[in-house]
ZAMAR-468748 format. One record per residue (C-alpha): residue in one letter; x, y, z. Coordinates in steps of 0.02 Angstrom, whole numbers, padded with zeros to 5 digits, always signed. Example, Ala and Ser with C-alpha at 12.3 -4.5 7.8 and 13.67 -1.06 7.14 Angstrom:
<atoms>
A+00615-00225+00390S+00684-00053+00357
</atoms>
This chain:
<atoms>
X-01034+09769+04661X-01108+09709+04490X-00997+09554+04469X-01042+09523+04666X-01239+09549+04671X-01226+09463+04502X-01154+09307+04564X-01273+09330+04744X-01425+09326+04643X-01393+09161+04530X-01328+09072+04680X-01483+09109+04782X-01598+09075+04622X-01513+08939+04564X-01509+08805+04724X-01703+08801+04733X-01722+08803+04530X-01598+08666+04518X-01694+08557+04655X-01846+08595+04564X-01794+08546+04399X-01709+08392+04462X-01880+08341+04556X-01977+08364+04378X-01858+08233+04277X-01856+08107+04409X-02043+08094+04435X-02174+08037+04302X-02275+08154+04208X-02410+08222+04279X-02595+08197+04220X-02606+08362+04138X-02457+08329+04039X-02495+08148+04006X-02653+08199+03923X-02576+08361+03831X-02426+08227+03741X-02564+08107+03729X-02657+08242+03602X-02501+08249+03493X-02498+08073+03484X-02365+08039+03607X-02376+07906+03747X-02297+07989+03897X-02248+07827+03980X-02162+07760+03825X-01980+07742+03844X-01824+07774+03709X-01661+07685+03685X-01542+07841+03635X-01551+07811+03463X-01735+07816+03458X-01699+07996+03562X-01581+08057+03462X-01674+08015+03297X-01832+08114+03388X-01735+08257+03439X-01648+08266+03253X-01816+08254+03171X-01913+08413+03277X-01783+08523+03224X-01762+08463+03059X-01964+08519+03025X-01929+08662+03140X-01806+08744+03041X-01887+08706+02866X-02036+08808+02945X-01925+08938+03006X-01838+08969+02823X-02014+08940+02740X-02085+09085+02849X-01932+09198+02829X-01936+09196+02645X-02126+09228+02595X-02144+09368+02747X-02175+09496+02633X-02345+09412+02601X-02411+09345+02778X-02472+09434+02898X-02418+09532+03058X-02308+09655+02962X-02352+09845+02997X-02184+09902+02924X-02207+09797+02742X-02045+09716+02776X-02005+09629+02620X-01941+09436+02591X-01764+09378+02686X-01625+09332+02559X-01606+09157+02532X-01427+09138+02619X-01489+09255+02755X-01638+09163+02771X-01527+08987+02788X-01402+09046+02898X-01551+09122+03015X-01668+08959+03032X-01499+08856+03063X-01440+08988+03203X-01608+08977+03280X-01656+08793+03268X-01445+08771+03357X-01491+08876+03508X-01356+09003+03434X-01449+09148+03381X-01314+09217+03268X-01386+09372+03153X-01328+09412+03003X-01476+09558+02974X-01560+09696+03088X-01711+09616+03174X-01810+09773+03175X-01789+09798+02996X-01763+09639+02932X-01910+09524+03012X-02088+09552+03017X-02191+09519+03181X-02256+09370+03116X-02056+09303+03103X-02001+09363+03250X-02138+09278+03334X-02128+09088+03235X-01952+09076+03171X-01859+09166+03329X-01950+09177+03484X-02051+09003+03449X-01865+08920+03403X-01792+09040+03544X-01926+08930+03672X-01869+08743+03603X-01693+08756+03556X-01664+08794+03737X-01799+08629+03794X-01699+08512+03675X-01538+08563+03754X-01620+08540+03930X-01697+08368+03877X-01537+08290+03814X-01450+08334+03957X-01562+08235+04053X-01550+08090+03947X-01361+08065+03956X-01365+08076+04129X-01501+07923+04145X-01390+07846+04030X-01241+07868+04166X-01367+07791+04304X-01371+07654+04217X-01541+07663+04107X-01551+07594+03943X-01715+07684+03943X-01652+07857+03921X-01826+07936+03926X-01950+08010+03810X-01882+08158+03712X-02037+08244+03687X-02110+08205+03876X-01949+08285+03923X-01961+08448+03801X-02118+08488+03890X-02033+08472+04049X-01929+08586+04002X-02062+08732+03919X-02143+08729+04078X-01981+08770+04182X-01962+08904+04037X-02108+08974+04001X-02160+09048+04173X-01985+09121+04213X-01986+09204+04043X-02174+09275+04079X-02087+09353+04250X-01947+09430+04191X-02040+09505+04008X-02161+09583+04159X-02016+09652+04254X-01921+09724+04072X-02095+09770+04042X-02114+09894+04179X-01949+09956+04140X-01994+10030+03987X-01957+09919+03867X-02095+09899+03732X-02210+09751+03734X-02334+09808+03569X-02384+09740+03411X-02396+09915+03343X-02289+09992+03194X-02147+10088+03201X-02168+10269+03295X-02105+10426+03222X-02027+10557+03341X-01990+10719+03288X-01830+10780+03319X-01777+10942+03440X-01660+10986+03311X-01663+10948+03136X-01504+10824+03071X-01408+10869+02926X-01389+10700+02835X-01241+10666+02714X-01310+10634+02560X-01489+10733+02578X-01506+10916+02547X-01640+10949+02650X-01600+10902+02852X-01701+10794+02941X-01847+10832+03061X-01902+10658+03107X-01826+10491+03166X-01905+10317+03153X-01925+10213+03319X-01948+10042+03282X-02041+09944+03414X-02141+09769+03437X-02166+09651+03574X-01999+09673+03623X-02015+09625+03806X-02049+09429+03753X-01916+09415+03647X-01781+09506+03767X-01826+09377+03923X-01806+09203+03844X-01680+09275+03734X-01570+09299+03905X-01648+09137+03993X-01643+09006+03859X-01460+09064+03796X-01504+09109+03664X-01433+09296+03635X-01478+09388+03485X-01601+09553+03491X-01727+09629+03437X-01647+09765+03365X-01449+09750+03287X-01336+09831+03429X-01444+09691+03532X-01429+09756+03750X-01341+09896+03710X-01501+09984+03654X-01588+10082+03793X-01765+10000+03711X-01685+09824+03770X-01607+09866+03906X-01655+10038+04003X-01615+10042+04181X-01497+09978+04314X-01628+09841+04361X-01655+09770+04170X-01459+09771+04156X-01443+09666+04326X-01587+09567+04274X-01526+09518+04099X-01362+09473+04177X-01409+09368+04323X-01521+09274+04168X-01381+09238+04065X-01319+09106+04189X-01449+09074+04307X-01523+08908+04236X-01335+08842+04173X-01297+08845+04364X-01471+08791+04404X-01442+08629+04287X-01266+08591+04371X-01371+08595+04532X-01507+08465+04481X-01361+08362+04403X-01291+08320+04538X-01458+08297+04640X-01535+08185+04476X-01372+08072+04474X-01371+08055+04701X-01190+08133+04684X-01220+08303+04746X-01019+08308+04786X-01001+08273+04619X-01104+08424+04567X-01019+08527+04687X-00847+08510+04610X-00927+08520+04439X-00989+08706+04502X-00831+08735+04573X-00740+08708+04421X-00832+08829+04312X-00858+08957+04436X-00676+08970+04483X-00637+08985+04278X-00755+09083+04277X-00691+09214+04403X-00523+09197+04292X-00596+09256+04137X-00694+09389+04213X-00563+09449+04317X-00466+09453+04150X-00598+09540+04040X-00620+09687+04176X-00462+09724+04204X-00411+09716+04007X-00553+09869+03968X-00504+09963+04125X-00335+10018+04004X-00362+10153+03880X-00400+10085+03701X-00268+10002+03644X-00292+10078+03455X-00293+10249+03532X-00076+10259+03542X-00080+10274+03721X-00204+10432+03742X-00258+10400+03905X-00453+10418+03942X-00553+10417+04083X-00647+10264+04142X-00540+10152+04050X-00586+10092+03844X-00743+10164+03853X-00766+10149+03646X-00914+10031+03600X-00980+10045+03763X-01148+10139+03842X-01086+10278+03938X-01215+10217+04072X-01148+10071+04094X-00958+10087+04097X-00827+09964+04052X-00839+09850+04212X-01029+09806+04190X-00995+09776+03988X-00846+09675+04016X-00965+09556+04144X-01084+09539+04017X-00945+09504+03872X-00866+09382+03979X-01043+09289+04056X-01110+09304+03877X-00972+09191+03800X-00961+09090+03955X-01143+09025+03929X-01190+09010+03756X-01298+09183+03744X-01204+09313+03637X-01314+09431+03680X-01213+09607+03686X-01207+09738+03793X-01092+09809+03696X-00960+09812+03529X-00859+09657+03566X-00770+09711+03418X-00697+09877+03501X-00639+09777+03652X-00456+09792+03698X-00351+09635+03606X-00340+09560+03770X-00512+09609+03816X-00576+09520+03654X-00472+09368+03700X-00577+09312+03844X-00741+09287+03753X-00636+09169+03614X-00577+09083+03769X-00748+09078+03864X-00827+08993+03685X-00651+08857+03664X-00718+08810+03818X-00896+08804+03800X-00935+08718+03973X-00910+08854+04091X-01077+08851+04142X-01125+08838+03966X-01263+08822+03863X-01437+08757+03928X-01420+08560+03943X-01248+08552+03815X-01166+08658+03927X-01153+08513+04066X-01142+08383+03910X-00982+08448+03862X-00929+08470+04039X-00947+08282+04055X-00848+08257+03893X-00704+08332+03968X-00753+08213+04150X-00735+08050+04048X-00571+08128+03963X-00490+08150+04151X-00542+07998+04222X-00466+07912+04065X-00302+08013+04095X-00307+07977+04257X-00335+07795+04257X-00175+07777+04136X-00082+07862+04243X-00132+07763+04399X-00116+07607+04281X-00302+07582+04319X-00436+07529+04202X-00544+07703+04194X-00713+07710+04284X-00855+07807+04306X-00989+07788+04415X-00930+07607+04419X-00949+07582+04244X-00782+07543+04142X-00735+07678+04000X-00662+07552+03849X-00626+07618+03694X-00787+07655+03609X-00795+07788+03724X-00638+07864+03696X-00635+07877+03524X-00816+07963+03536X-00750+08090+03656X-00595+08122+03576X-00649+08151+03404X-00796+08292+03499X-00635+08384+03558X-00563+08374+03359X-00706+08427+03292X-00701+08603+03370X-00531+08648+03309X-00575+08568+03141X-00703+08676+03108X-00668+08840+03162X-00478+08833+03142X-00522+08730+02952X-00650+08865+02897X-00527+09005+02966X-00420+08952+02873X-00503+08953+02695X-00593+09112+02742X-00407+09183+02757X-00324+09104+02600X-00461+09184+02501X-00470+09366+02564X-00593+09409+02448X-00724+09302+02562X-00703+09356+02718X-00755+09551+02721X-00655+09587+02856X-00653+09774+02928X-00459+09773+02976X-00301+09696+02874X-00212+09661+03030X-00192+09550+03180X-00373+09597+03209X-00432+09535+03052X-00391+09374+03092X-00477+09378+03280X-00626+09444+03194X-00638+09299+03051X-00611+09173+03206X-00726+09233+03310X-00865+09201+03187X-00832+09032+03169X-00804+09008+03357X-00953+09099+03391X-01041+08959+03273X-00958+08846+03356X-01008+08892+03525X-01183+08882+03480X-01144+09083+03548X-01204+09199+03411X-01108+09352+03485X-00975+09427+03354X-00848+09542+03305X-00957+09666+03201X-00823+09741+03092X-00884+09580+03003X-00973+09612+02827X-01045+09445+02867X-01219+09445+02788X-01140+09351+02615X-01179+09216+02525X-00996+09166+02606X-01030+09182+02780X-01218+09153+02777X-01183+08970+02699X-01038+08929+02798X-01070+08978+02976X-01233+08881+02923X-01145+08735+02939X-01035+08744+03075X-01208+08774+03163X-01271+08633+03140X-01134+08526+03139X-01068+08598+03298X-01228+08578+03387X-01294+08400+03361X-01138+08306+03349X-01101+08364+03518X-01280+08313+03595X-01268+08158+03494X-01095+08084+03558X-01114+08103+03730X-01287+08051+03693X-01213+07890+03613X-01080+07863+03754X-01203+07877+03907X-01305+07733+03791X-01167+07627+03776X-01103+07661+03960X-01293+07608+04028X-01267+07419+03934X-01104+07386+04049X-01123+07298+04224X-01088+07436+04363X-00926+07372+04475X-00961+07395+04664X-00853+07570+04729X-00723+07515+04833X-00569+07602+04929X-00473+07602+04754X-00599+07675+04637X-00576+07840+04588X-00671+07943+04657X-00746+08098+04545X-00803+08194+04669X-00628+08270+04778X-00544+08436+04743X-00406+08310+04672X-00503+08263+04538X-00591+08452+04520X-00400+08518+04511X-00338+08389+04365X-00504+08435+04263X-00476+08587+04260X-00311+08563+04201X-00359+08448+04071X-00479+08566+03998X-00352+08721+03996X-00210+08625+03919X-00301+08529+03774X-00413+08701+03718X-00228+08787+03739X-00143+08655+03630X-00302+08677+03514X-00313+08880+03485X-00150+08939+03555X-00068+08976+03402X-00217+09053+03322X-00243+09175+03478X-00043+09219+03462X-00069+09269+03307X-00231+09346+03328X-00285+09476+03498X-00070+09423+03572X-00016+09503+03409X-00137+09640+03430X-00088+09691+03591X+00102+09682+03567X+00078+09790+03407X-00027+09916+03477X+00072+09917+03629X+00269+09933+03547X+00355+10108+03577X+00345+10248+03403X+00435+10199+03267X+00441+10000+03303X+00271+09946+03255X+00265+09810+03110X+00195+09807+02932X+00046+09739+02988X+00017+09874+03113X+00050+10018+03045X-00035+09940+02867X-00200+10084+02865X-00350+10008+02910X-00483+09992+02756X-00667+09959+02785X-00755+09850+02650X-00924+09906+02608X-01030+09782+02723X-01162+09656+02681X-01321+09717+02609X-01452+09710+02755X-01618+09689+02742X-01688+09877+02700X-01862+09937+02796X-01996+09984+02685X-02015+10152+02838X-01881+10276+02856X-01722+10203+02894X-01705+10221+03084X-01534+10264+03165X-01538+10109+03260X-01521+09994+03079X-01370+09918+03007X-01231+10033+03023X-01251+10031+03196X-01217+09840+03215
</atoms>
């Protein structure tokens, strides 16, 4: 019933949200909006080639994240700090305004003891806002690039556009968290005093007290799930009853994740007249994604893997919220990598091997449903791949839309689909050679899915991870930094660049021997293009990774390998940010 009123609820929100936001690109600005650009210095009605766009978009977030790491490292002195939260780490501080300006959201700290107000407000939830917009914005340039416009639009008209499809869904849904208990305060921290005194290691006197961080946590939570963005407020992110507290947030927050990747598949189609087209699009990613969460469900319904066999009731509950069970956390594992959240219900990291494989395959992907705007970029990526397959095996000159594909075009596509396994296979690799670097919490089969999830999770523009990590390093912080930002603006640029070049080319007339993009035919050897070139790409690093796991964990007494039966050692982790109040059970550790 969750995966089904789940999937009820996007579809129903999503048709007239995708009509909606297909209506808004293909009209002009309004007056209001005319005159709001016009105070920034922006003529609305000026056009863009797409390298004028792409130098525009590339320039926003270049100030944007200088602003971000500027405010993250003098917090200590500004304002909107209650708790005295002192400066962020340079590295930390790097790695964060990169994984916010790259719609990623990837944390390598605690928020709620290692930002102040004042950051969570400019350098997440501001970023958290226009990440998501850009995304939105360039989507809607490449596809007037595949109409046929030179004229791809005006980046910064189109931002707008985009905050104010944005902005009032996140204002409903931080109402409806709101009145589910989840703070919405600029307060400090609140102390609670405790039924029955702790006995902490390490103090002689037991505790009486417990800190409760809180803030306007409501804001952050809503765009955080709309604009897939992921991240949290606090470190164990939705698993945290302050994030997430009732049946209703949970099926909120979920329905989020994907509702405006579906909605922007809808106006897609509707933007480029090829609703057909759209349609098989949709039915593409919702069919793979049925597959992987059919896969992720059924993988945590097993007892934990790690546990030799002792059965327990309700499946791998380990990591998990005992009120929400393994089905509804495997959903949100597997919709959370599917779109480019990462926002956690909970410990990805204490997934079965198999159940941890479907989020690395939901990220290879990166197109089912995806990310806001890139999402449906790289699902076109793989489009002009297929029709160029397809055309050589027809013996056809490729097409699309009536506009020939020539080699340009090909070697743009085809070095996107390199650069994915170049960087988080390349980086994986290093990480691995030097074991010193990567921190890892297992020496195993599961230290290597944990070191390749980071990078995917870069990759992915995702942020989600396998927390065993000790990932807040100079290392890791420095790294994954630029994987983020390689891995997000090459991929907008490209297809960016293609759609250009595609718009200079004379459209052929369709005729009875075009091929057509639009057929289950066509939907059926997509599909199969994508699974067998992300296969080719990661299949030997997943066999060796959550496949090893599994058979390990999984061999009869006595037969188990070195590396399985090595004993698991747990590196002291990162230093995190430490609150000037009482440390507060929900800090660090619990990441």
């Amino acid at each position: 019933m969750d995966i089904l009123l789940t999937f009820l609820l996007t579809f129903l929100l999503a048709a007239p949200l995708g009509l909606l936001i297909a209506r808004l690109y293909a009209s002009p600005a309004s007056r209001f909006t005319a005159g709001l650009l016009r105070l920034c210095g922006v003529n609305a009605a000026s056009g863009m080639n797409w390298r004028q766009y792409g130098a525009a978009l590339l320039g926003t977030n270049a100030v944007l994240g200088v602003v971000a790491y500027l405010t993250l490292v003098t917090q200590g002195a500004l304002p909107l700090n209650p708790d005295r939260i002192g400066d962020m780490r340079w590295d930390t501080a790097l790695h964060t305004a990169a994984s916010f300006i790259t719609n990623t959201n990837q944390q390598h700290y605690s928020g709620q003891s290692g930002l102040s107000y004042l950051s969570q407000l400019i350098a997440i939830v501001t970023l958290q806002f226009v990440t998501p917009a850009a995304g939105m914005a360039a989507l809607f340039a490449v596809l007037r690039g595949l109409r046929g416009q030179a004229n791809v639009g005006n980046y910064y008209l189109d931002v707008t556009r985009a905050l104010g499809t944005l902005l009032p869904a996140s204002l409903l849904l931080a109402a409806l968290l709101t009145s589910q208990g989840v703070p919405s305060t600029f307060s400090g921290a609140k102390t609670a005093t405790l039924l029955q005194p702790q006995q902490v290691e390490g103090q002689a006197e037991p505790v009486t007290t417990q800190t409760i961080p809180v803030g306007p946590v409501a804001a952050m939570v809503a765009i955080k799930q709309l604009g897939t963005n992921g991240g949290g407020w606090y470190g164990p992110n939705s698993s945290v009853p302050l994030e997430n507290p009732t049946p209703l947030s949970n099926l909120a927050s979920m329905v989020s994740l994907i509702l405006f990747p579906v909605s922007l598949v809808i106006a897609s189609g509707v933007f480029l007249n090829r609703r057909r087209f759209g349609a098989a699009l949709l039915g593409v990613m919702s069919v793979t994604s049925a597959a992987l969460i059919t896969g992720a469900v059924l993988a945590e319904r097993q007892p934990n893997a790690a546990l030799l066999g002792l059965a327990a009731p309700g499946g791998n509950m380990e990591g998990k919220e005992v009120r929400l069970g393994t089905d509804a956390t495997a959903l949100w594992a597997s919709l959370t990598t599917q779109t480019s959240n990462g926002s956690v219900s909970g410990m990805h990291d204490s997934l079965n091997p198999l159940g941890g494989l479907v989020p690395q395959l939901g990220m290879f992907l990166n197109d089912v449903y995806g990310g806001i705007g890139v999402g449906m970029i790289n699902m076109l990526v793989f489009v002009i791949l297929t029709v160029f397959i397809a055309g050589l095996m027809v013996g056809r000159t490729p097409e699309l839309f009536g506009r020939k594909i020539e080699v340009r075009e090909i070697k743009l596509a085809s070095l996107l689909i390199l650069l994915q396994p170049a960087l988080v296979l390349g980086f994986t690799a290093v990480t691995l050679a030097a074991p010193a670097l990567s921190g890892t919490s297992n020496p195993g089969f599961h230290g290597l899915s944990q070191v390749l999830y980071e990078y995917n999770s870069a990759y992915a523009n995702n942020g989600s991870g396998f927390e065993g990590l000790g990932d807040n390093t100079p290392w890791w912080n420095v790294t994954c930094a630029a994987v983020l930002i390689l891995a997000r603006f090459l991929p907008i640029l490209a297809p960016l660049a293609i759609a250009g070049l595609l718009a200079t080319k004379k459209a052929a007339p369709e005729t009875s021997g075009t091929l057509r993009v639009d057929t289950p035919v066509f939907a059926g050897m997509l599909l199969g293009v994508m699974v067998l070139l992300q296969l080719l790409n990661f299949a030997p690093a997943l066999v060796l990774g959550p496949v090893a796991e599994q058979l390990s964990l999984t061999q009869p007494a006595g037969a188990g390998t070195p590396a399985a039966a090595a004993p698991a050692t747990v590196p002291a982790p990162g230093p995190d940010p430490v609150p000037a109040t009482p440390p507060s059970p929900l800090t660090g550790a619990a990441r």
